[in-house]
C-alpha positions in Angstrom: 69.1 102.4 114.8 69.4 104.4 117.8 68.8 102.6 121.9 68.6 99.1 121.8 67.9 96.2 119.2 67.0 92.8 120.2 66.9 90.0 117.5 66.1 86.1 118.4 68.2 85.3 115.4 69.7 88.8 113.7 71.0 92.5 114.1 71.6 93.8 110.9 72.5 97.9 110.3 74.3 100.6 108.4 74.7 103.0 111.2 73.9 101.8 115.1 74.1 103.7 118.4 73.4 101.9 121.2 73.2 97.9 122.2 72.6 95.5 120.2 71.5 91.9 121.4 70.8 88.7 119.3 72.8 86.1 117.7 74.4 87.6 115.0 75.0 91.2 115.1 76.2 93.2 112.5 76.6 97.0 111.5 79.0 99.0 109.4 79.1 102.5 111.7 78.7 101.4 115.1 79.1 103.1 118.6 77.9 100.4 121.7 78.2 97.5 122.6 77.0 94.1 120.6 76.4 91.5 122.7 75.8 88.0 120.8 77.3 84.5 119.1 79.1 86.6 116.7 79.5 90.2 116.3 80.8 92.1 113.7 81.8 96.2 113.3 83.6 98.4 111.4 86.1 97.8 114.0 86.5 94.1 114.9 85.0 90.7 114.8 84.5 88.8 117.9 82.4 86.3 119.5 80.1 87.3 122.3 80.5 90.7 123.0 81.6 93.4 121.2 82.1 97.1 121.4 83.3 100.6 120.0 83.3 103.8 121.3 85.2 106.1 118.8 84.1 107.9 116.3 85.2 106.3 112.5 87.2 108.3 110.3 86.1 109.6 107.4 87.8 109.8 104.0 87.1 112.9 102.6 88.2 113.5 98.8 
């Protein structure tokens, strides 16, 4: 997902850039903001809004 998602009820992605807006959001590779009842990243968990700028690391083997 790339801009902005807006969900009555759910956000659900692997790999988000942008806002996402509903009542549950949730993505693994996220950089925005989440703004929502509950919000969920590969950073944090928090209610109502939610954000993450950085870059995640990457394991390489």
């Amino acid at each position: 997902m790339k801009g902005v998602s807006v969900a009555p009820l759910a956000n659900i992605g692997q790999k988000c850039r942008g806002i996402q807006i509903g009542l549950y959001n949730q993505c693994k590779d996220f950089r925005g903001i989440q703004i929502g009842g509950w919000n969920e990243n590969g950073r944090r968990k928090l209610p109502l809004i939610n954000w993450n700028f950085k870059q995640q690391k990457v394991n390489k083997k």
